[in-house]
C-alpha positions as CSV (number, residue, x, y, z in Angstrom):
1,X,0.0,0.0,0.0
2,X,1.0,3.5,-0.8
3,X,2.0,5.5,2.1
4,X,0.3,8.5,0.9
5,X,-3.2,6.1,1.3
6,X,-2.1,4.8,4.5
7,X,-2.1,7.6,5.7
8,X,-5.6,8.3,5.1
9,X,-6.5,5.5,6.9
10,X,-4.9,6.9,10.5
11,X,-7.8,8.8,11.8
12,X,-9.7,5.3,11.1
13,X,-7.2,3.6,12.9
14,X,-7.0,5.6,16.0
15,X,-10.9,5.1,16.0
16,X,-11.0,1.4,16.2
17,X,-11.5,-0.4,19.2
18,X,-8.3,-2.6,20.3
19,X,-9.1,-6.6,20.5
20,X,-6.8,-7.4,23.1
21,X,-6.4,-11.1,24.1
22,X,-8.7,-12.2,21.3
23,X,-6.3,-10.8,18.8
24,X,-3.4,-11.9,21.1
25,X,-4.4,-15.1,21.0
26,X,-4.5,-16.0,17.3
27,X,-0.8,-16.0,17.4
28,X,0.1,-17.0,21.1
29,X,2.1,-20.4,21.7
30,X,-0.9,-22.7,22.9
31,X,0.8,-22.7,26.9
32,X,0.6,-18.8,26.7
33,X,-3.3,-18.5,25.9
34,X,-4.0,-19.5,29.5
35,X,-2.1,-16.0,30.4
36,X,-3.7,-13.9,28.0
37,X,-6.9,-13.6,29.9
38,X,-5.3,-14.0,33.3
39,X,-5.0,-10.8,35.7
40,X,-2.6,-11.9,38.2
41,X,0.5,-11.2,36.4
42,X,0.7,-8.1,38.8
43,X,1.4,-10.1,41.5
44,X,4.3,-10.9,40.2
45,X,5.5,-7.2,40.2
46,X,7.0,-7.1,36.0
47,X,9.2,-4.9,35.0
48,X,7.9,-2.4,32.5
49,X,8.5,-1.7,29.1
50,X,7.5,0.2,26.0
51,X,8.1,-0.7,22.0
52,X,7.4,1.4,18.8
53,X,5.9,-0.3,15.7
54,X,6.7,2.2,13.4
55,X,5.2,2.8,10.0
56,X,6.9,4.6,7.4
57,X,7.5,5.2,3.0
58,X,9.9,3.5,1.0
59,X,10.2,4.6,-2.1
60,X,6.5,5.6,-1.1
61,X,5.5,2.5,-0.2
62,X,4.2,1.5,3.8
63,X,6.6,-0.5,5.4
64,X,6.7,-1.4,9.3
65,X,10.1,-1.3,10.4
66,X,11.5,-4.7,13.1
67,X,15.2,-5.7,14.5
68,X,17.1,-8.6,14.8
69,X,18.5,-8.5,18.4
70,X,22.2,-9.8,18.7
71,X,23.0,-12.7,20.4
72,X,23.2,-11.8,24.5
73,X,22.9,-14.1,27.8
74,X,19.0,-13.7,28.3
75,X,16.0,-15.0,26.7
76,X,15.6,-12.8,24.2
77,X,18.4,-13.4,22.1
78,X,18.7,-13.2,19.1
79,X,15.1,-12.7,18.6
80,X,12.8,-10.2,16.0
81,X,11.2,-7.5,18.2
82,X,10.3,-4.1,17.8
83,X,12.5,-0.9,18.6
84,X,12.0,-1.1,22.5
85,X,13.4,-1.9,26.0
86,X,12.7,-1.0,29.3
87,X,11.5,1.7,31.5
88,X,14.3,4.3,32.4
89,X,13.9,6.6,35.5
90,X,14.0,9.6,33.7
91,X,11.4,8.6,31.5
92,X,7.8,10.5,31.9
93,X,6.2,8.3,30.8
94,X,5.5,4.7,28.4
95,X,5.1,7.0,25.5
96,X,8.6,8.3,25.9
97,X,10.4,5.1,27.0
98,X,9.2,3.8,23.0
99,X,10.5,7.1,21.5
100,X,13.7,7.3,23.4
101,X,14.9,3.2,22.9
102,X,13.6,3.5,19.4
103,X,16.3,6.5,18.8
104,X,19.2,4.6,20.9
105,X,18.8,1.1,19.0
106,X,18.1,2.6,15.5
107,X,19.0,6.1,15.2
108,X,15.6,7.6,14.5
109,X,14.7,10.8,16.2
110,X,11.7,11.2,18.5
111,X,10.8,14.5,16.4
112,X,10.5,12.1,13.2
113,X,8.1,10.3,14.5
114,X,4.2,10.8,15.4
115,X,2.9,8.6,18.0
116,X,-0.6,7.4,16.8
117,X,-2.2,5.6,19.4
118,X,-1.4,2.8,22.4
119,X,-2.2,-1.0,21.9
120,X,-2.6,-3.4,24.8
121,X,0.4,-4.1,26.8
122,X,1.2,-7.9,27.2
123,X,2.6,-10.1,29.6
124,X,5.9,-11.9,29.0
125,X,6.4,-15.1,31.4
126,X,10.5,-15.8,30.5
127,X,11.6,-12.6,31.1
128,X,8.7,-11.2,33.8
129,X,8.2,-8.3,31.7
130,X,5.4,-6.3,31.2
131,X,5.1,-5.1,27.6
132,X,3.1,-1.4,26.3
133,X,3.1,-1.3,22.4
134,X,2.7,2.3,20.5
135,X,1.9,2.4,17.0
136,X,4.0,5.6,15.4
137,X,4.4,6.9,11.9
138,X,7.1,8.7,9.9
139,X,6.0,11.0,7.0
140,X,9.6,10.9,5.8
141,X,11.9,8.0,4.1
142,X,13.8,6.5,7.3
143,X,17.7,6.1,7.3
144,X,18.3,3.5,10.1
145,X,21.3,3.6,11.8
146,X,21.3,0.1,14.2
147,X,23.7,0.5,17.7
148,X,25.3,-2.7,16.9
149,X,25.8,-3.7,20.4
150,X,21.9,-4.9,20.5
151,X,20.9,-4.8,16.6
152,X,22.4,-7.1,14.1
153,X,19.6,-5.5,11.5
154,X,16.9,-3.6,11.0
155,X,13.8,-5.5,9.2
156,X,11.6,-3.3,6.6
157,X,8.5,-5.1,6.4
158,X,5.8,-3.7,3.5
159,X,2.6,-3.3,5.0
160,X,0.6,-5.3,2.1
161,X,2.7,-8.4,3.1
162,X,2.2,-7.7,6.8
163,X,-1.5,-7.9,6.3
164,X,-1.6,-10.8,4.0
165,X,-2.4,-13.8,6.0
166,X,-0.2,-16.1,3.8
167,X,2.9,-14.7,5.7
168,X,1.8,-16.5,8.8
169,X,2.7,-20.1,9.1
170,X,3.0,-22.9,11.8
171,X,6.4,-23.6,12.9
172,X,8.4,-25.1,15.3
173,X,11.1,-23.7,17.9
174,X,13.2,-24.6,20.5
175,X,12.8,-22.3,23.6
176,X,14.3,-22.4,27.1
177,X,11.5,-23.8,28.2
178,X,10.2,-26.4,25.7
179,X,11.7,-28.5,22.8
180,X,9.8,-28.9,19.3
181,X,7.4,-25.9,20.3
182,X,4.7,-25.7,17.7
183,X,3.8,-21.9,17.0
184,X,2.2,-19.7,15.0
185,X,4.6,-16.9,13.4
186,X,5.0,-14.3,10.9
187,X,7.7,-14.7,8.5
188,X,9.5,-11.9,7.7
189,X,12.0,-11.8,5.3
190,X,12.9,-15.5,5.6
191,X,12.8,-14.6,10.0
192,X,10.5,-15.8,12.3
193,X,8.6,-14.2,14.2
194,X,6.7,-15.7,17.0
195,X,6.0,-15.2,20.5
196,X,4.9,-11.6,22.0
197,X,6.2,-9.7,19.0
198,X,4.0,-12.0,17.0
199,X,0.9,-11.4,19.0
200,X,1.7,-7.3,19.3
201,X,1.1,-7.8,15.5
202,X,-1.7,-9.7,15.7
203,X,-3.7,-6.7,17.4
204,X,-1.8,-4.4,15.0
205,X,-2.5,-6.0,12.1
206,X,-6.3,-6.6,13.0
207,X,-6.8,-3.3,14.3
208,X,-5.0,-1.8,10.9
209,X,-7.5,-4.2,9.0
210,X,-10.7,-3.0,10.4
211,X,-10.0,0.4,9.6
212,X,-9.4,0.1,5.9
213,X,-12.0,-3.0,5.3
């Protein structure tokens, strides 16, 4: 899709109603539906987080914009996400925590970017973290510039194959805490993407698809 349509789209988009579990669900690891609807992940006292799924042209087309994380001790490695990390102490607020680990791990600048609206945060069991997703758009062409020390690469991700359903397939994965994991994932650019990031998208995409339907 041209960005110039996209775009006409937004006001829709910020309009629709956010699906939550149920959209979470479609791509959640079958032993991580019985969290999705569970409250008492507070007790557990997560850390807190924010990420960016950021929309942008390309030669004027949409694309949405994913890292590959280096490999690190922790259960994230090597892993696709989005721009993100966790709550700093001299951050105001969720909002700002997306914008400012978006600029340190790619190199785009919180005044390049409009924050459209929040989705719903989500819970991640491995790493105890509690996850707040903000959808943001560029207007302008996007020249990434990855802090190698925790991107190997920054994934550009057109928008017409994000919401084609023929990008998600069944796969399986080794975790650290099961062995021959089936999953549901998005692949992305020959990636797999699975897991939270996967279900962040899920809402994205579903939310993204009711506005333009």
């Amino acid at each position: 899709m041209l960005f110039i349509d996209f775009i006409k789209y937004i006001p829709k988009i910020q309009k629709e109603k956010l699906l939550s579990s149920d959209a979470h669900a479609k791509m959640a690891p079958l032993e991580r539906i019985s969290f999705l609807k569970e409250i008492n992940y507070l007790d557990k006292k997560p850390k807190k987080a924010a990420v960016l799924m950021l929309f942008y042209p390309k030669k004027g087309v949409t694309h949405l914009a994913l890292i590959v994380r280096n490999t690190y001790p922790g259960v994230h490695s090597s892993q696709i996400g989005f721009p993100g990390g966790k709550v700093e102490l001299e951050d105001l607020d969720l909002q700002e925590t997306a914008l400012r680990e978006t600029h340190e791990e790619v190199g785009i600048h919180p005044e390049k970017i409009q924050v459209i609206k929040p989705f719903s945060e989500i819970y991640i069991p491995p790493s105890n973290f509690l996850v707040y997703p903000y959808m943001g758009i560029s207007h302008e062409e996007l020249q990434f510039i990855p802090d190698l020390h925790e991107v190997k690469r920054v994934l550009e991700f057109p928008l017409s194959l994000f919401l084609d359903d023929a990008t998600i397939s069944k796969v399986k994965m080794t975790t650290s805490y099961a062995t021959d994991l089936e999953v549901p994932a998005f692949m992305v650019d020959k990636y797999v993407v699975w897991g939270a990031t996967a279900m962040m998208m899920s809402e994205l995409k579903e939310n993204i698809k009711n506005a333009i339907i």
